[in-house]
Each structure stands twice: as structure tokens, then as C-alpha cells.
N, C-alpha and C positions, 0 to 999 in steps of 0.2 A: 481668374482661373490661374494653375497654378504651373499649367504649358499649354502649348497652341494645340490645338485641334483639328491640325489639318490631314489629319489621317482619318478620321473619325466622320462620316456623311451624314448631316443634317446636323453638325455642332464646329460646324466650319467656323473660327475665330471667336468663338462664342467665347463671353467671360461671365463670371459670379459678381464683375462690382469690386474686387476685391484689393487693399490698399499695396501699390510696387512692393512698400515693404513686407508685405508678406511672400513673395516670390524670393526677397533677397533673403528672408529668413530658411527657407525650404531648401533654397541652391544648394549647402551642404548634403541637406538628406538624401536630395536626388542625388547629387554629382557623386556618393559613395555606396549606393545601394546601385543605381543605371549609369553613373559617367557622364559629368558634364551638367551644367545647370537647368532649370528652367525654361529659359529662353533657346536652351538649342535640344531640347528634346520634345518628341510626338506623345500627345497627352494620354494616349492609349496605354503606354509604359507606365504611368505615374498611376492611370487606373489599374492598372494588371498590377502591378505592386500596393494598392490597395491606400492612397496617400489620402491626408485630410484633404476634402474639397470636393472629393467624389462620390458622399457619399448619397445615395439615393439616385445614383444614376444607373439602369437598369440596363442590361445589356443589346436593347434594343437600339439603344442609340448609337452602338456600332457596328452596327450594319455591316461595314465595310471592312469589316477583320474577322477572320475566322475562329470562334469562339471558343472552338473545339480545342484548336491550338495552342491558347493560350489560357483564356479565363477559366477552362474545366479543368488545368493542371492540378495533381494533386497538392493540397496545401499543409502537411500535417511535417511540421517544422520540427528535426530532428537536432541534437547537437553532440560529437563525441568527443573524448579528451584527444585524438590524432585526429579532430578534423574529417574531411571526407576519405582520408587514408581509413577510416573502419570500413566504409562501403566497399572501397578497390578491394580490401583484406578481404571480405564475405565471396567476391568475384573469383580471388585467387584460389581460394579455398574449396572454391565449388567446382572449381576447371582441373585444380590440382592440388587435392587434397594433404599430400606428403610438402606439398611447396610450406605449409606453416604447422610449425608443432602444434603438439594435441588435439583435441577432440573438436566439434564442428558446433559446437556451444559460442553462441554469441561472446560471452567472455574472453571464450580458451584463442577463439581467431582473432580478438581484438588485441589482447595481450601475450598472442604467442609468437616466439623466434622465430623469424624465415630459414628457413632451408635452401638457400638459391643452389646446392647442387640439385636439387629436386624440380627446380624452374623448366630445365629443359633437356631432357632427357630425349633419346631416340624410342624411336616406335611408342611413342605415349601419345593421347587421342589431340592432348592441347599440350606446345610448347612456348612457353614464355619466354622472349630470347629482352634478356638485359642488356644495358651498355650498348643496345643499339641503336643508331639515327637516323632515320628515312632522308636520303639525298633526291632520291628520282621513283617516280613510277609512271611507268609504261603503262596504255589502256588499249588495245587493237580492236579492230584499225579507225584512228582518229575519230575516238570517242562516238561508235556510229551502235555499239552494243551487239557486235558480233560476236559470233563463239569465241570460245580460244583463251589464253592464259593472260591476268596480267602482272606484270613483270615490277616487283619491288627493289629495288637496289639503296641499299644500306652500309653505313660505315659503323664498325666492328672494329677495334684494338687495331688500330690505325691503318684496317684496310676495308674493301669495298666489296663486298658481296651480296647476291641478289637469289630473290626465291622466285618462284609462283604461283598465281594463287587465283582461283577459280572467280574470285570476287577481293573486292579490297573494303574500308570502313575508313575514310581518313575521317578523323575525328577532331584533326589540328584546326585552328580555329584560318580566317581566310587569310587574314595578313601573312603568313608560313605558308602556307599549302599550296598558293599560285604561284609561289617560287618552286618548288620539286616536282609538279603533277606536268609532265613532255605532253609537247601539244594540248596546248589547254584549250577549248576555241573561245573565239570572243566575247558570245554570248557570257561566257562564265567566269571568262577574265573581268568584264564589265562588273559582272553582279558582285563577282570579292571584293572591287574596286569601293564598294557601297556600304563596307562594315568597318569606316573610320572608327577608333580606337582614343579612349581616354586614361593615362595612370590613376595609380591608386597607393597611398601610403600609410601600413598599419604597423605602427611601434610598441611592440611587445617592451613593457620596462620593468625590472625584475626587480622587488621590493624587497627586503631584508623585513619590511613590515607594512602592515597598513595601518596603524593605530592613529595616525593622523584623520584618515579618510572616516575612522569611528567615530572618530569625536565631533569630526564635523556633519554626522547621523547619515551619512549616503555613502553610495558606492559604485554611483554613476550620477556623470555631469553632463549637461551640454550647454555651449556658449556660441557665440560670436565675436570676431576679432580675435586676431593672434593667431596660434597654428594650432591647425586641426579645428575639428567640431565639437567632439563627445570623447568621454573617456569613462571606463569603466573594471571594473575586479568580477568576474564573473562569480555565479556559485561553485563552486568546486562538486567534477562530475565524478561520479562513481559507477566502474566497471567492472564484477568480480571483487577480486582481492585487493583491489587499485579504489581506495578510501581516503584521499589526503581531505586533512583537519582544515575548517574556513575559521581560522583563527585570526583575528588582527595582529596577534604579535608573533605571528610568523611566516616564514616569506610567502611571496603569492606575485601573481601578473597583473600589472595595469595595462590596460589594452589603448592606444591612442588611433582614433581614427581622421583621416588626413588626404581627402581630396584636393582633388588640381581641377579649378574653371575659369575661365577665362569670359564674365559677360559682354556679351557682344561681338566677340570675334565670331567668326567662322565656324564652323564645328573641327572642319579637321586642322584648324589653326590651332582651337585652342586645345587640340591632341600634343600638336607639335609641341605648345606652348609648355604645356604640364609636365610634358617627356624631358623638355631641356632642362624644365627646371628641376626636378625628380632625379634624375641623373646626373645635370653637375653639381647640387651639391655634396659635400665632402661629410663622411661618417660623423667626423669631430665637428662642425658646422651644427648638422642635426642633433648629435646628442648635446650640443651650449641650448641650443634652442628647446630641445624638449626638457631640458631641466630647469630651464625661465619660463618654461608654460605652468610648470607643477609650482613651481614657486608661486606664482601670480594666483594658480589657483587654491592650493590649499596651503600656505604660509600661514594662516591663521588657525589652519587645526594642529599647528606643530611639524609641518614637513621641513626638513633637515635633508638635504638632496644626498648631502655628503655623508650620513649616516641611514639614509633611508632606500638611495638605491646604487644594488648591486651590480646593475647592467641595463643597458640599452641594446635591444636588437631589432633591428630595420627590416621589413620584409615590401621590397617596391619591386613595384608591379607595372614596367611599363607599357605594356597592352592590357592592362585590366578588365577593362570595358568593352564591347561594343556599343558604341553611340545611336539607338534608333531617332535618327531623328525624322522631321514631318518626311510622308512619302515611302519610310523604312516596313509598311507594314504593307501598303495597299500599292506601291508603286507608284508613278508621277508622269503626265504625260502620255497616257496610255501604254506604259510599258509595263510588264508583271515587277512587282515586290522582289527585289533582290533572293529573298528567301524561296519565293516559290522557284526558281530558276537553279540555286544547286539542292531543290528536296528530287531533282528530277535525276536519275543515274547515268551517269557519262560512262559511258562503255561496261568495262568493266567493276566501277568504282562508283559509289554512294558518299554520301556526305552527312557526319553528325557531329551537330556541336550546336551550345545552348546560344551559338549568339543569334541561331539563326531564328528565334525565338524575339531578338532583342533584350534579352536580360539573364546573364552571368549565375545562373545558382546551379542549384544539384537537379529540382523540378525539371527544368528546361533540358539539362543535359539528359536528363532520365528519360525523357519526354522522344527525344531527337536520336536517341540511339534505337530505340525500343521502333521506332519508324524506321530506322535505315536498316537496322537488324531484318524486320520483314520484308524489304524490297530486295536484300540479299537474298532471301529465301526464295522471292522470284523470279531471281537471274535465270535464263536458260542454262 
């Protein structure tokens, strides 16, 4: 098998037979799609993501996970040239129309100019307040879900001011939130304490050309050994009047993707482990390195580093992940699932964010607010 199964009842430790090296082959996939290897993730994850090795296994045999949660997520895989910035843009545009020029056409909000005087205006139904950073919020009294106001306090152009608000929606993931949230109780300090955290490192590298990657007939790789795992030139999306040409002799993105595991440590060691290393190294380090992986890999269809790319850009992530590992879904020891414990509303304040799912995508988040949105609506 291809991770432990001890979340999973009636396939407790169970394996397929299947040769170590195939787990050390997989380690990449998992560790940059869920964080972290094989050996330290709950095989539910590795199912809910849908990996080779599961297949034919029917959802009866997890019994012990709530199906509804995770496996009925929608799965209909979207991609846009900003990333999940087009979704937020569709949000803005519907709370506040005037916040993005033009018309309310999929197009005209993906590719139209913000208006941030139009963000947050007085007496409008929804205000957008930018450049703000949640330091504290208050829930009265001691998270028991009494009437009454709870109290946000925020830093704004270098000072500190605070609203009210009938209901709160923190949506920051746990590692953040149990530092700001005054009196937090035990119970829920424990359970954040359970969403250990893995990096993640994707190097956008800017090509002057890909006529290398043509000649040698692909446009995505994956290996082992060296840095990273897979590297690839996507299709070129189109939005409206936003058409750019997938031309090899003109410039375009190689995407590198570039997990941190550490097999055999710990889970939150090897968080620690990925983070130190993810962070000290220095820009000029990474880009020697990611120009020796291109060389090693396509030098034979003519890459020329020094005339073929124009930039390297690092986007690291060092909480990327939450780690579900064994225990993460069904709980351990008779205690509830970290997850069941903040889906419950502390005071005034709910909780949404896709780790609590166990798996980092737009599904889970969509998933997680769309539930905490309705228990807002049944705050007294």
C-alpha cells in the first residue's frame, strides 16, 4: 500500500504486497499534492485524492470517515491564468459590484481593473477593508456562545483599531489563528495543536523560448533524484481578449515543482525539517540549482540556460500543507478528530479553512466556508 491505514476501520495496516520502491516513487506526489511522504500520511488522504493503488476500493471500507465530507466533494477541476485570484474576483464583484471595472461577464471580472476606492465605502451593505491585519478577537463571554458582540481588533497604517461584529468567519488556517483568538479554551488549543504543517516549493522559470522542450516531443517531465520532481509548460489559457500564442519560439513558463520530506522522521520534524531548509536557502543558491536541473534535464534537446532563460521566480510556501496523518480524520484514543472539535462554533466565531478537511485545494475550502457560512446564519 501506498500509506498506513490507520484511520480507515477494517483495513487497519493492510497492504497490496507492493514493492518499498514503489512508495519511495509516490513520496514526491504525495508530499506536493497533501505534504510529506507516504510513511507519514493517513491513507484516506491518498484515497480522497484519488492515487494509484486505490483503485476498486469502494467507500464502504471507510466506514470510519464521513463521506459526505470529503469523498462527495465536488471534483470538476478548474484552472485560470490568476490562479484562484478569478474566484476571489467573482466574490468581489458580487458583494461589490463598482469594486472591479466593467460588466459582471466572466471575462470583463477576470480581466478587469480594481477600483479599491470603491472597496469600502460608508453606508454600502458590504465593506472590503484592505491593508488590514487581524491581531485579536474577542468572543463573550469565554467562548460559552452568549448573546452580544464579538470584538475584532486590527492593525491599519500603523495603528490599531477594532469593530463589531454579530458573528466572526476566521478562515486563517490553525498555525495563525491560536495566536490572535483571547481566551481560546483548551479543548481548541489542543485540536489546532494537530494541523502540523509541511513547505512546499514551486519555481516559476521564465523562458525566452521552449524550442528545446519541442524537439525533445514533451512538455512535461517527471523524475527522481536531483531537485524537484516534475516540471512542465502548461497550455496557454484563454480569457476573453487575453489569447497569448503556445508558440515554442516564444517566451512562455516552466513550472518546477519541489517538495520537502524527510522519510522516517516524525511528522512535525519533518515540517520543521523542510521549513529550515526551504528558508535558508539563499535566491542565488536556488537559481545555480534550478539551472543544473534544466541542464541535466534537457541539454540534449539544445537548452542553452544562458540564452534560454530570462528569470527565475521562487514562490515558497512555508506552511503549505496540512499534514493529515494516522488519527487526523477519525481521532486517536477515544478523543473526536481534531476537525470535528473547531467545525463546532466558539462563541461568537466559526471556523473555515480547507485544512480541516485534510487537503489544501479550492474543493475543501469551498466545502468549509459554505458550512461555516450556515452555522453563522444560526448564531442567535
Amino acid at each position: 500500500m501506498l500509506a498506513r491505514f490507520d484511520d480507515v476501520r477494517g483495513l487497519h495496516h493492510s497492504s497490496r504486497g507492493l514493492h518499498p520502491a514503489v512508495a519511495r516513487f509516490v513520496d514526491p506526489v504525495v508530499a506536493a499534492s497533501i505534504g510529506l511522504g507516504s510513511d507519514a500520511i493517513s491513507a484516506y488522504a491518498a484515497y480522497f485524492d484519488e492515487f494509484p493503488g486505490f483503485e476498486g476500493i469502494g467507500r464502504s471500507g471507510f466506514t470510519g470517515v464521513r463521506s459526505e465530507r470529503l469523498a462527495d466533494l465536488p471534483r470538476n477541476h478548474v484552472c485560470f491564468p490568476g490562479g484562484n485570484d478569478a474566484i476571489l474576483r467573482c466574490f468581489i464583484k458580487a458583494l461589490a459590484p463598482d469594486a472591479i471595472e466593467g460588466g459582471s461577464a466572466f471575462p470583463a471580472v477576470h480581466n478587469g481593473r480594481f477600483r479599491f476606492e470603491a472597496f469600502d465605502r460608508p453606508h454600502t451593505s458590504c465593506r472590503l477593508r484592505v491593508g488590514a491585519t487581524v491581531v485579536r478577537i474577542d468572543s463573550p463571554p469565554d467562548g460559552s456562545g452568549a448573546r452580544g458582540a464579538a470584538i475584532v481588533t486590527y492593525a491599519r497604517g500603523g495603528s490599531l483599531h477594532s469593530v463589531q461584529a454579530r458573528a466572526v468567519v476566521v478562515a486563517s488556517a490553525s498555525w495563525v489563528a491560536k495566536h490572535f483568538i483571547r481566551a481560546l479554551p483548551d479543548e481548541y488549543r489542543a485540536a489546532m495543536e494537530q494541523f502540523p504543517r509541511s513547505p512546499m516549493l514551486v519555481v516559476n522559470v521564465a523562458l525566452t523560448n521552449w524550442r528545446f522542450l519541442d524537439r525533445l516531443g514533451f512538455t512535461a517531465c517527471s523524475w527522481r533524484g536531483g531537485f524537484g520532481y516534475s516540471a512542465n509548460i502548461r497550455s496557454n489559457m484563454y480569457i476573453g481578449d487575453y489569447r497569448p500564442p503556445l508558440d515554442p519560439d516564444r517566451p512562455n513558463i516552466l513550472t518546477f515543482y519541489v517538495p520537502f520530506y524527510h522519510v522516517g522522521l516524525p511528522v512535525v520534524a519533518q515540517g520543521h525539517a523542510g521549513r529550515a531548509e526551504l528558508l535558508s536557502t539563499s535566491y542565488r543558491e536556488y537559481e545555480r540549482i534550478v539551472r543544473r536541473q534544466m541542464v541535466t534535464l534537457f541539454e540534449s534537446g539544445g537548452f542553452d540556460p544562458a540564452r534560454d532563460v530570462a528569470g527565475v521566480v521562487l514562490n515558497r510556501w512555508g506552511h503549505a500543507y496540512v499534514n493529515p496523518a494516522p488519527g487526523f480524520y477519525c481521532g486517536r484514543d477515544g478523543q473526536p478528530a481534531p476537525s470535528d472539535v473547531l467545525r463546532q462554533p466558539l462563541g461568537r466565531i466559526v471556523f473555515a479553512h480547507s485544512e480541516l478537511t485534510g487537503n489544501q485545494n479550492w474543493f475543501s475550502a469551498a466545502a468549509e466556508g459554505r458550512r461555516a457560512a450556515e452555522q453563522v446564519r444560526g448564531l442567535a
